[in-house]
Backbone as CSV, one residue per row, in Angstrom:
resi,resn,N_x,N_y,N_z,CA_x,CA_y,CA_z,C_x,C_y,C_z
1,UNK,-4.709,30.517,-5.512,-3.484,30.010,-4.890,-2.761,31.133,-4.143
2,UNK,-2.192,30.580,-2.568,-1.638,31.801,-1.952,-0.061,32.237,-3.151
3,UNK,-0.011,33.070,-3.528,1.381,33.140,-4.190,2.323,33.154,-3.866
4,UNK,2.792,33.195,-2.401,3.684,32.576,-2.514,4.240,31.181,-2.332
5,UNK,3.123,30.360,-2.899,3.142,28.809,-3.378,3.580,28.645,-4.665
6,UNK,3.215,30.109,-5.608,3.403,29.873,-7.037,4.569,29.655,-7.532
7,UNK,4.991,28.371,-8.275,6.684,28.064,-8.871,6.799,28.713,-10.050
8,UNK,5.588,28.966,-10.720,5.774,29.329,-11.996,7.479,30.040,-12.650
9,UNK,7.928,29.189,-13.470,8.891,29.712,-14.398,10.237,29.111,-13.530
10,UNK,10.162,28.325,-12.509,10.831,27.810,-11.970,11.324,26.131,-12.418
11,UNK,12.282,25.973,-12.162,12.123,24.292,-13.053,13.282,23.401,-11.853
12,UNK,12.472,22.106,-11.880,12.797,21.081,-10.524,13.206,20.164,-11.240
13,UNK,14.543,19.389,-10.783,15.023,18.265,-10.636,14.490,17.612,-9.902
14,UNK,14.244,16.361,-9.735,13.996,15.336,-8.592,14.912,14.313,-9.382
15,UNK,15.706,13.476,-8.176,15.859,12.475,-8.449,14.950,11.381,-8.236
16,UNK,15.002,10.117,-8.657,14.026,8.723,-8.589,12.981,9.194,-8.477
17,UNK,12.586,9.787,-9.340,11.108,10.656,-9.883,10.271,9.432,-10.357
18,UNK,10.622,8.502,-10.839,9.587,7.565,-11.752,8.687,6.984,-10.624
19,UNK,8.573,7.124,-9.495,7.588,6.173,-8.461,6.862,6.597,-7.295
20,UNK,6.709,6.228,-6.824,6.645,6.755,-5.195,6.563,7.994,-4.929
21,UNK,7.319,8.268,-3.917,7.240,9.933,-3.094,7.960,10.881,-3.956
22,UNK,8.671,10.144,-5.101,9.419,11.156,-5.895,8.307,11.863,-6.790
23,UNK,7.729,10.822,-7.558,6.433,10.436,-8.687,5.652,11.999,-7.803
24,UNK,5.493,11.748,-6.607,4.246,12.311,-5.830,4.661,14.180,-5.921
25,UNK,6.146,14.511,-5.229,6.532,15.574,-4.986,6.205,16.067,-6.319
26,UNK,6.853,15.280,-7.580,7.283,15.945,-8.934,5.770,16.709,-9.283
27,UNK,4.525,15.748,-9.263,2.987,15.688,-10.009,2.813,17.192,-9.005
28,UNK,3.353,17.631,-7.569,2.596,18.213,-7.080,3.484,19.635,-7.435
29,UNK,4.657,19.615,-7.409,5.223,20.696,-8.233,5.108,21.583,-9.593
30,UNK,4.518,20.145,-10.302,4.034,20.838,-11.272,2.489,21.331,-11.609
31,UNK,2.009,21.315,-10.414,0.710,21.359,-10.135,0.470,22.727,-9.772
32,UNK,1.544,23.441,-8.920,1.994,24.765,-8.556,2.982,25.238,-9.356
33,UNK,3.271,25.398,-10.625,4.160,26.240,-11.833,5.156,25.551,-12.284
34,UNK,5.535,24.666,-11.320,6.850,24.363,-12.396,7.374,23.241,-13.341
35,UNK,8.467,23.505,-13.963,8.732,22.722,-14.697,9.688,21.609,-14.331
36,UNK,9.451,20.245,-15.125,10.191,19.408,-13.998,11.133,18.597,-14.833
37,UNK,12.624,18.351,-14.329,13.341,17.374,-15.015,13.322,15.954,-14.558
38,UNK,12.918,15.261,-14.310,13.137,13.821,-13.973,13.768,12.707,-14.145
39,UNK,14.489,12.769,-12.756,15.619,11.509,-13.125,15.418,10.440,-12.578
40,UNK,15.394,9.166,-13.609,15.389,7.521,-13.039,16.320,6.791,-13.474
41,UNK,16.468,5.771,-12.931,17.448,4.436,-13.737,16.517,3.422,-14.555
42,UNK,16.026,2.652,-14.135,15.486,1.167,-14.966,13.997,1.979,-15.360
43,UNK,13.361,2.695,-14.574,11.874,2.438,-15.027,11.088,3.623,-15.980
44,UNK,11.629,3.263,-17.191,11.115,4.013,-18.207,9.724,4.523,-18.366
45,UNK,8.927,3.486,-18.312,7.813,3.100,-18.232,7.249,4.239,-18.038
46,UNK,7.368,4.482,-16.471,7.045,5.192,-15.142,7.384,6.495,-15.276
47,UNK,8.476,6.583,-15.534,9.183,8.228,-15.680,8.220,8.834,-16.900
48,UNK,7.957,7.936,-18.203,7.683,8.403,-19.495,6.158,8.908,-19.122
49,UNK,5.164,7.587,-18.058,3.719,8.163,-17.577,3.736,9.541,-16.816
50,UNK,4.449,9.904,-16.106,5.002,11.051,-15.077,4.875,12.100,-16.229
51,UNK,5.535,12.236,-17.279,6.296,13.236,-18.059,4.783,13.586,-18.785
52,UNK,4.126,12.589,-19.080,2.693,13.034,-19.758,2.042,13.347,-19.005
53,UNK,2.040,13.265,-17.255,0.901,14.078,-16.684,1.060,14.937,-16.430
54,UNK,2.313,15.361,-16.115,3.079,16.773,-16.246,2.239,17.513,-17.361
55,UNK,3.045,17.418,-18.115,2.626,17.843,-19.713,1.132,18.418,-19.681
56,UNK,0.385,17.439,-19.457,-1.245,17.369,-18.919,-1.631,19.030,-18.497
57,UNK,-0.917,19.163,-17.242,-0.550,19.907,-16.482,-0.208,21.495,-17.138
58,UNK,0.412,21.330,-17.936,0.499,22.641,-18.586,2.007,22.861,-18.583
59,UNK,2.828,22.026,-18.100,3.958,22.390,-17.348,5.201,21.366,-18.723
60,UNK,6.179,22.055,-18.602,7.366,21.097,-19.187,7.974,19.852,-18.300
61,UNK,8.164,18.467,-18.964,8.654,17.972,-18.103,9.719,16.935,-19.603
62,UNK,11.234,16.968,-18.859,11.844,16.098,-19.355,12.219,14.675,-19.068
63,UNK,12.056,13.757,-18.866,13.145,12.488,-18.585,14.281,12.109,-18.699
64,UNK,15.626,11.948,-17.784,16.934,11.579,-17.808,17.000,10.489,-17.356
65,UNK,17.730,9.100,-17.887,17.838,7.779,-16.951,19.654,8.098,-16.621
66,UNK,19.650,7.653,-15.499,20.872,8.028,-15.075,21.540,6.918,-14.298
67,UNK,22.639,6.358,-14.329,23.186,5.843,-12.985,23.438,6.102,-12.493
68,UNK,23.659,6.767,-10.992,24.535,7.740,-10.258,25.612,7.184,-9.672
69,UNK,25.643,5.998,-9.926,27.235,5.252,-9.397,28.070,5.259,-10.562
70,UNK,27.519,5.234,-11.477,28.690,4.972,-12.803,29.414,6.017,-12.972
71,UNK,30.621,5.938,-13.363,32.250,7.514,-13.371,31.268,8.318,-14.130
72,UNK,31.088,9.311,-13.579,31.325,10.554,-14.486,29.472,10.832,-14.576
73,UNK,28.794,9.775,-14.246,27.118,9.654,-14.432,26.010,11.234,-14.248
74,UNK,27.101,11.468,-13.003,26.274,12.775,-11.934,26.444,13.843,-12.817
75,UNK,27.824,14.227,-13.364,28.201,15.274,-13.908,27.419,15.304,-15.229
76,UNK,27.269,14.101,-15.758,26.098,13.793,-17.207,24.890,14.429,-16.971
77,UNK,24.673,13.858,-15.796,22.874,14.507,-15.728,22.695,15.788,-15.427
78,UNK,23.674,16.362,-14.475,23.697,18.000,-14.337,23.639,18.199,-15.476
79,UNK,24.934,18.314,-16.119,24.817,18.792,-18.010,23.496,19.169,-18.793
80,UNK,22.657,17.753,-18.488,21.320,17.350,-19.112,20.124,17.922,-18.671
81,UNK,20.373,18.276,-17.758,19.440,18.909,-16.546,19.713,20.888,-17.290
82,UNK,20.760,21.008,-17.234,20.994,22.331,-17.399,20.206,23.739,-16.102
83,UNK,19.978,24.498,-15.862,19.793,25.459,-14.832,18.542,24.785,-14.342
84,UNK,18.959,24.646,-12.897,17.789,24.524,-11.699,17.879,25.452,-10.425
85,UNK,16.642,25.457,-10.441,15.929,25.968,-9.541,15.711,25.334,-8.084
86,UNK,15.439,24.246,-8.147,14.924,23.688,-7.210,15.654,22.193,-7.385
87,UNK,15.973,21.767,-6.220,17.042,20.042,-6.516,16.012,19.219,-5.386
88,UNK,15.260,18.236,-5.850,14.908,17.555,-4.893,15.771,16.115,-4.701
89,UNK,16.799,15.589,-3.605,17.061,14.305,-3.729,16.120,13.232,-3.041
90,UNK,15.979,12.375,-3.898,14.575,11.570,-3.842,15.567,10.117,-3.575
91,UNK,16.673,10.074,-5.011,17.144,8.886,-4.980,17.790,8.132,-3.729
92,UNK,17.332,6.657,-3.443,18.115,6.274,-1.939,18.201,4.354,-2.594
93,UNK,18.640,3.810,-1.790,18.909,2.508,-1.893,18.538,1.742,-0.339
94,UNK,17.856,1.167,-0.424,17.799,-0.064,1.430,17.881,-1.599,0.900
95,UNK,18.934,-2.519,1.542,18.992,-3.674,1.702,18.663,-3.923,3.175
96,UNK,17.550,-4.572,3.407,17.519,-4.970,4.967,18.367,-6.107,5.084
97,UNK,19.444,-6.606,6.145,19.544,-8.000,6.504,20.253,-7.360,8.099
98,UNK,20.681,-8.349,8.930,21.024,-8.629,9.913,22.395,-7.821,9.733
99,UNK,22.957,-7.334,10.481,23.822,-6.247,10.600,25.055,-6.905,11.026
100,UNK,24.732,-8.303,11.186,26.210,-9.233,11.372,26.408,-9.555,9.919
101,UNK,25.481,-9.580,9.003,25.552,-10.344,7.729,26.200,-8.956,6.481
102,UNK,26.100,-7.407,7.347,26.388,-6.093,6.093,28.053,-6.570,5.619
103,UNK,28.057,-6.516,4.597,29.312,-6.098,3.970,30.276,-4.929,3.227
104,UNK,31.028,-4.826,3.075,31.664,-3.945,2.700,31.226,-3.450,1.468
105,UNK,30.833,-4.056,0.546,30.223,-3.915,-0.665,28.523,-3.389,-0.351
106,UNK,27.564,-3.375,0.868,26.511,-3.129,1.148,26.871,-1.981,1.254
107,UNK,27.803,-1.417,2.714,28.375,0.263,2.623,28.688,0.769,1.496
108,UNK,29.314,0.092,0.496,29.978,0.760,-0.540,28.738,1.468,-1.739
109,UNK,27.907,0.447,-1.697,26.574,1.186,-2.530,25.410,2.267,-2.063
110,UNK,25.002,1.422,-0.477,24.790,2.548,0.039,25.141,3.638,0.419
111,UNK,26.326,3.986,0.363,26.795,5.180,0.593,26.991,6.009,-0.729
112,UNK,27.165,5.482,-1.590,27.739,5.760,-3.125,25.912,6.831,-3.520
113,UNK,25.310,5.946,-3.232,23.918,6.684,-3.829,23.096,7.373,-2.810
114,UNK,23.261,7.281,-1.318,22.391,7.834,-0.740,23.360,8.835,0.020
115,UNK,24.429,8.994,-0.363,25.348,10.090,-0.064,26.041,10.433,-0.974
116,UNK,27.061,10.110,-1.372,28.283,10.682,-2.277,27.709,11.198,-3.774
117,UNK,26.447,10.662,-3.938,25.682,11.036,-5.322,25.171,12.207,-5.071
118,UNK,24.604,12.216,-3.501,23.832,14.023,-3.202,24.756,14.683,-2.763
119,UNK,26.383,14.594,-2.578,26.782,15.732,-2.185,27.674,16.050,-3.404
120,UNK,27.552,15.367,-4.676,28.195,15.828,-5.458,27.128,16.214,-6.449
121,UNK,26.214,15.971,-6.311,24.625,17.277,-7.007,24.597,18.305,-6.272
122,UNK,25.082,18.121,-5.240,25.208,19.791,-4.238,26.137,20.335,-4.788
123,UNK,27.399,19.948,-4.965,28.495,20.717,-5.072,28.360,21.628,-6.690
124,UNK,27.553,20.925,-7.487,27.139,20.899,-8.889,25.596,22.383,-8.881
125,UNK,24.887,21.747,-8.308,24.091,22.489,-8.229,23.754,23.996,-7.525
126,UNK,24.099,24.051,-5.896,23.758,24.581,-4.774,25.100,26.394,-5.057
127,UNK,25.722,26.244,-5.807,26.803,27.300,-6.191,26.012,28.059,-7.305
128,UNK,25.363,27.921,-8.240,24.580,28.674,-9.188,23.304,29.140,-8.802
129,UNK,22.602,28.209,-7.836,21.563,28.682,-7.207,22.352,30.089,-6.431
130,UNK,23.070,29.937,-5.832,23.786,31.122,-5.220,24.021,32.547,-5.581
131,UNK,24.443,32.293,-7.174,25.161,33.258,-7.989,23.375,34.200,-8.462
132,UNK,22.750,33.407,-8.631,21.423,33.433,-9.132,20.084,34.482,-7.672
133,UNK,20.977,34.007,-6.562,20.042,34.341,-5.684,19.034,33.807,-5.142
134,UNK,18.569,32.602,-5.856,17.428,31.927,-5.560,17.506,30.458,-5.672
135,UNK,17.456,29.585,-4.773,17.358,28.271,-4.935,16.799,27.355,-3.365
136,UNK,16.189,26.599,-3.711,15.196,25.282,-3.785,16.241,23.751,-2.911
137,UNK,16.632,23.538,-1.738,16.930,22.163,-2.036,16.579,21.099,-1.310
138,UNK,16.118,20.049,-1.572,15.271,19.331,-0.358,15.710,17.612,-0.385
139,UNK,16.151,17.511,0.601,16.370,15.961,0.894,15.366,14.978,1.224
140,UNK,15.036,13.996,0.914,14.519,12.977,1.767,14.959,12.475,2.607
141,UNK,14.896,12.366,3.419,15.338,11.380,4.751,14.334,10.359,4.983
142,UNK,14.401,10.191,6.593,13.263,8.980,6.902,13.459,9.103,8.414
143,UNK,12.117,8.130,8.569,12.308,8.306,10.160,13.573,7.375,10.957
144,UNK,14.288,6.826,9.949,15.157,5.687,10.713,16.375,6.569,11.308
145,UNK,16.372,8.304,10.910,17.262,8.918,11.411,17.109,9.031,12.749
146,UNK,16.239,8.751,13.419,15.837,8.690,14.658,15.292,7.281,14.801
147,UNK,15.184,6.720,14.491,14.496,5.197,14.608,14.774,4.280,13.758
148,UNK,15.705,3.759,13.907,16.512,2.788,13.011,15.881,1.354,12.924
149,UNK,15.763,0.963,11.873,15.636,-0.223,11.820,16.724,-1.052,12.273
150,UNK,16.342,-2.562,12.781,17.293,-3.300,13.084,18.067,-3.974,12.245
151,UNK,17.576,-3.902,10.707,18.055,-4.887,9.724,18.263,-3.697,8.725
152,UNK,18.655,-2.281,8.973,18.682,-1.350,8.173,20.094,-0.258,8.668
153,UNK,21.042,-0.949,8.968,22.404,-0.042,9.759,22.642,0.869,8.670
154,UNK,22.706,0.541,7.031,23.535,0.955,6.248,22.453,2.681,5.628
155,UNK,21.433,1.968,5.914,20.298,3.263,5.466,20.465,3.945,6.277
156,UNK,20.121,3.458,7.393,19.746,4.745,8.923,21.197,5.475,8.636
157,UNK,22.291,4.683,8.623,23.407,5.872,9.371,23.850,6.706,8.161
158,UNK,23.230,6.248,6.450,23.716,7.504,5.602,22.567,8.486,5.593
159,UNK,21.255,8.123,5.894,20.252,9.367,5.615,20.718,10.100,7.184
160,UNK,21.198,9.680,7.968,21.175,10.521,9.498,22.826,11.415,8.954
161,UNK,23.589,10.952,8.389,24.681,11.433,8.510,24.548,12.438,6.887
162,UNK,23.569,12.525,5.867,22.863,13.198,4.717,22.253,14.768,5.835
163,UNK,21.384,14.385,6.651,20.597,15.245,7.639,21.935,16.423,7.751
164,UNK,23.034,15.796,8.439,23.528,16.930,8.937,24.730,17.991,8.057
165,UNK,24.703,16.793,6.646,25.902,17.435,5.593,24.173,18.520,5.077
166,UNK,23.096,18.388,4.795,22.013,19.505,4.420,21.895,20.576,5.758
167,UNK,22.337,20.030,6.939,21.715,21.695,8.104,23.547,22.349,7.817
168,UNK,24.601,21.595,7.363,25.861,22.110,7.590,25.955,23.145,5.957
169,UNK,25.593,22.547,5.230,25.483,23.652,3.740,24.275,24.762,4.245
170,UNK,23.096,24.430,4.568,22.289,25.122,4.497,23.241,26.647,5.476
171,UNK,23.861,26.215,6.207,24.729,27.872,7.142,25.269,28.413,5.482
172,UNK,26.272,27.672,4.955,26.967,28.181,4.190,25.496,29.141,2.972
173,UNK,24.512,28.433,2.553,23.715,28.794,1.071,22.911,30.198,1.926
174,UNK,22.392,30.153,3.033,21.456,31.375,3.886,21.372,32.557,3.199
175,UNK,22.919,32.968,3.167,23.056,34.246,2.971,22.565,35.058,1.322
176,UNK,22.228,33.592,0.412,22.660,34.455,-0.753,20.972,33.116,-0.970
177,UNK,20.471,33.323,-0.187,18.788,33.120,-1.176,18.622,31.616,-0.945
178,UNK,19.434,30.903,-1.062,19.349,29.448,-1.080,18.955,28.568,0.172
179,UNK,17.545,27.470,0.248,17.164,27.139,1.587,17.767,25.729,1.292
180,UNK,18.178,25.025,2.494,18.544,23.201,2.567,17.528,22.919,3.333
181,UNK,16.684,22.012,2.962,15.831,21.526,4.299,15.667,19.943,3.624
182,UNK,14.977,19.369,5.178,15.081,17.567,4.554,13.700,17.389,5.142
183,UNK,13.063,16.317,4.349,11.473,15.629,4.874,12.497,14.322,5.029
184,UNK,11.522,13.850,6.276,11.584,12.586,7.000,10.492,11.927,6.949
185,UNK,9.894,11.032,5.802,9.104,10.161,6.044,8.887,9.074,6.737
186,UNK,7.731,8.559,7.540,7.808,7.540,8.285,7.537,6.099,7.350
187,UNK,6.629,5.262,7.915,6.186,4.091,7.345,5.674,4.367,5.774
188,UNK,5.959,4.139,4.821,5.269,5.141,3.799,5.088,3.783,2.701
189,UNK,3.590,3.658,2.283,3.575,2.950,1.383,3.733,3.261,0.089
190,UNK,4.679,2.350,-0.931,5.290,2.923,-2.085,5.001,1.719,-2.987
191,UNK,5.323,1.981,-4.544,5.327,0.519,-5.110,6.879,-0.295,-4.690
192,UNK,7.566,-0.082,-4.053,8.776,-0.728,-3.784,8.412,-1.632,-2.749
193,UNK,7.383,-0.747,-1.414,7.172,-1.965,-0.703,6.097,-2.265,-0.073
194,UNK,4.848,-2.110,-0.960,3.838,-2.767,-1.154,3.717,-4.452,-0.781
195,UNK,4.899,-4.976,-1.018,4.774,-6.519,-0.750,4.990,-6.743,0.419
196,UNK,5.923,-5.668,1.605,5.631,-5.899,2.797,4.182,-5.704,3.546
197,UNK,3.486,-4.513,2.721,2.524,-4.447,3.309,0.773,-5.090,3.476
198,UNK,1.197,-6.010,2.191,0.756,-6.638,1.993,0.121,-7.834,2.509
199,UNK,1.393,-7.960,3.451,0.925,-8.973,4.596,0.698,-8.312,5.877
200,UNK,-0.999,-8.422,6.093,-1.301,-8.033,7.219,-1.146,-8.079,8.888
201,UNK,-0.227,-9.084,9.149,0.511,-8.978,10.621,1.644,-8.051,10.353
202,UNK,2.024,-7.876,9.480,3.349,-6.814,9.399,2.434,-5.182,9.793
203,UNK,1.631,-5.285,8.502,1.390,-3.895,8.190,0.295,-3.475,9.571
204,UNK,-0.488,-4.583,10.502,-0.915,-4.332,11.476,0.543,-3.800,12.682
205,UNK,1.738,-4.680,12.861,2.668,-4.217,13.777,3.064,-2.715,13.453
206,UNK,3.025,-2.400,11.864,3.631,-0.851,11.570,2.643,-0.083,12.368
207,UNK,1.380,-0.337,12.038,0.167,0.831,12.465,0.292,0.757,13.712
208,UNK,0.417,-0.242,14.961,0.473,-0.298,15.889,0.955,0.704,16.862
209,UNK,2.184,1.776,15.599,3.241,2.486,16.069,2.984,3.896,15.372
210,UNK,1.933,4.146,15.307,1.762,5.085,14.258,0.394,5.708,14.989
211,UNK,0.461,7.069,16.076,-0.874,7.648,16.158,-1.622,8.413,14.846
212,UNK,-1.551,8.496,13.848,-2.322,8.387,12.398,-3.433,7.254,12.321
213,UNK,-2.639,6.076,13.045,-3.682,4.835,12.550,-3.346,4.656,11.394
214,UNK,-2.896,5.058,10.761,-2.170,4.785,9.380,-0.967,4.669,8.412
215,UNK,-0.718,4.070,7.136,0.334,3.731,7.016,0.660,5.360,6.370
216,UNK,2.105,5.852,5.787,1.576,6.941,5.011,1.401,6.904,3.624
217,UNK,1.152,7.703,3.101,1.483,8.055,1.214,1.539,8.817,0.909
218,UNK,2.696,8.581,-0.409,3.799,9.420,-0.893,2.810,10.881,-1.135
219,UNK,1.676,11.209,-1.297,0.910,12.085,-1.165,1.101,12.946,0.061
220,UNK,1.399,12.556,1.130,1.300,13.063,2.298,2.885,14.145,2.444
221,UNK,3.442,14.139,1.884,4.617,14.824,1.642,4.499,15.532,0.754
222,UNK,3.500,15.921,-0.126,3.288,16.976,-1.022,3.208,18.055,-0.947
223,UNK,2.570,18.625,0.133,2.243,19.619,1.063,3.195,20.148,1.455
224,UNK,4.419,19.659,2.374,5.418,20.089,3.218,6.418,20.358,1.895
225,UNK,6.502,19.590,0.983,7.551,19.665,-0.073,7.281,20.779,-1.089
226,UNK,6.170,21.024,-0.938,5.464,22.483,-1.768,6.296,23.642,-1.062
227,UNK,5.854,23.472,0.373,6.184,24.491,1.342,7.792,24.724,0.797
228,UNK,8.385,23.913,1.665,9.815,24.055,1.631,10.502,24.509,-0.068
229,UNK,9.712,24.160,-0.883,10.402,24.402,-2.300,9.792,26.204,-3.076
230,UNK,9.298,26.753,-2.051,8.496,28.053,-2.744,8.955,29.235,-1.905
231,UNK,8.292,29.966,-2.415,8.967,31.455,-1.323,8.006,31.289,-0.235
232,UNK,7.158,30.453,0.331,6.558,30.445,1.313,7.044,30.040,2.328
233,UNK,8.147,29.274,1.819,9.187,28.687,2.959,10.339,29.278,3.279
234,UNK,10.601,30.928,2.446,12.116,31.218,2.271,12.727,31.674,3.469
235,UNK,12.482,31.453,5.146,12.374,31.841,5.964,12.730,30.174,6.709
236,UNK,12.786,29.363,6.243,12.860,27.978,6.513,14.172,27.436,6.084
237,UNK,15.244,27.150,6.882,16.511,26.623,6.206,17.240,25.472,7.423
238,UNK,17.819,24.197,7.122,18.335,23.339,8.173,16.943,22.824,8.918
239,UNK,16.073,22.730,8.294,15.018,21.910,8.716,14.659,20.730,8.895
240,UNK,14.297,19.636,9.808,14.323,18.414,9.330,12.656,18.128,9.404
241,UNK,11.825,18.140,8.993,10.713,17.774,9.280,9.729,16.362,8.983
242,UNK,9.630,15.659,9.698,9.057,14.810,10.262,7.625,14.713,9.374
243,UNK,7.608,13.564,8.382,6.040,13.694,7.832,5.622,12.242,8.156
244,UNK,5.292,12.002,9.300,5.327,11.009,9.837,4.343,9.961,10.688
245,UNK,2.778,10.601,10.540,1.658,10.145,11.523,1.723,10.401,12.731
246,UNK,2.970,10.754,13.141,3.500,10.898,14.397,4.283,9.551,15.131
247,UNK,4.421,8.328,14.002,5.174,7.544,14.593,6.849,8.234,15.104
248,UNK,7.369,9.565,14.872,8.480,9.957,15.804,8.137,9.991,17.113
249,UNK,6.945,9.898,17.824,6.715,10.770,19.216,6.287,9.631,19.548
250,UNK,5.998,8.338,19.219,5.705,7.153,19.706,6.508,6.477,20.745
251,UNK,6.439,5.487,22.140,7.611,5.272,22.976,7.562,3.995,23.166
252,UNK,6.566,3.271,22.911,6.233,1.831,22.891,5.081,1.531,23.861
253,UNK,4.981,2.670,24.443,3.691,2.534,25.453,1.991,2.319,25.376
């Protein structure tokens, strides 16, 4: 292994670790040294399989179920979490409907978890990484920061408006060791939405838009999320990078 890939003795938060691209980053982190805390809400199940392949692995891994909307939830799991290294925010929320039909209560959740939950794990976290000299922090985004869905106002405009509260900390963390960078996944098949893809005129219109030819998986972000979370990246800060088939560079042509 090039070393400076190696996490060893390092230990990662992810949020919504139990599935998907979270499930994926966490397995591959601990695949390269480190130790991982994992946070979910409902899916025990999932988080508890995660924590044994970890384990597998050689590596420590804990489980936290958390709400991050409930008073006081965020500050619980920091507590529980105790010193990190590395913060991945994984957790997000999407309701698609018609953008005449969003309500006030749609903003109010989406924003609650796919913002106000990560900037108050920043404010929690991103200050000790500081004191420490060394820290890890990586957002998810998506490609709707640039390519919005039509039935997705409330997602696109908190992960696009997430993008620029991570390049606006990342000035402030530079100086004292600490990198902010965000992955932007494109079409990405997950168990959440497997049932869209399921149906093949859909999942043919996605590929349509995608020079990959393909849909992605949460695998495909393992790589870049290695990067950005190790000293191989410590030269990398306010990044947004695009893991995407190249459906960003697509024009309809």
């Amino acid at each position: 292994m090039f070393k400076a890939f190696d996490l060893t003795g390092r230990r990662a938060l992810i949020t919504g670790a139990d599935s998907g691209i979270g499930q994926a980053i966490a397995l591959g982190l601990a695949a390269h040294g480190a130790d991982l805390v994992l946070h979910y809400l409902n899916n025990s199940t999932g988080a508890e399989q995660l924590a044994g392949e970890i384990r597998a692995l050689g590596r420590r891994a804990e489980c936290i179920a958390q709400d991050l909307t409930s008073p006081g939830g965020i500050d619980t799991l920091a507590a529980s979490a105790g010193v990190v290294d590395i913060l991945v925010l994984n957790a997000g929320v999407e309701r698609r409907k018609p953008w005449t039909e969003v309500t006030p209560a749609d903003f109010e959740q989406g924003t609650e978890v796919n913002l106000l939950a990560n900037v108050r794990l920043l404010q929690l976290f991103v200050p000790p990484m500081q004191e420490r000299g060394w820290g890890r922090v990586l957002s998810i985004g998506s490609i709707q920061q640039q390519r919005p869905h039509l039935e997705s106002l409330v997602y696109a405009s908190t992960k696009t408006a997430m993008l620029h509260i991570m390049r606006n900390l990342a000035r402030h963390a530079a100086p004292h060791g600490v990198t902010l960078n965000n992955l932007a996944p494109g079409a990405t098949r997950t168990p959440k939405s497997d049932a869209r893809y399921e149906d093949a005129a859909f999942r043919d219109r996605v590929i349509q838009k995608i020079p990959a030819a393909r849909e992605g998986r949460p695998e495909d972000l393992v790589g870049a999320a290695i990067l950005l979370c190790s000293d191989a990246g410590a030269y990398i800060t306010g990044a947004d990078l695009f893991v995407d088939g190249g459906r960003s560079l697509f024009d309809g042509s």
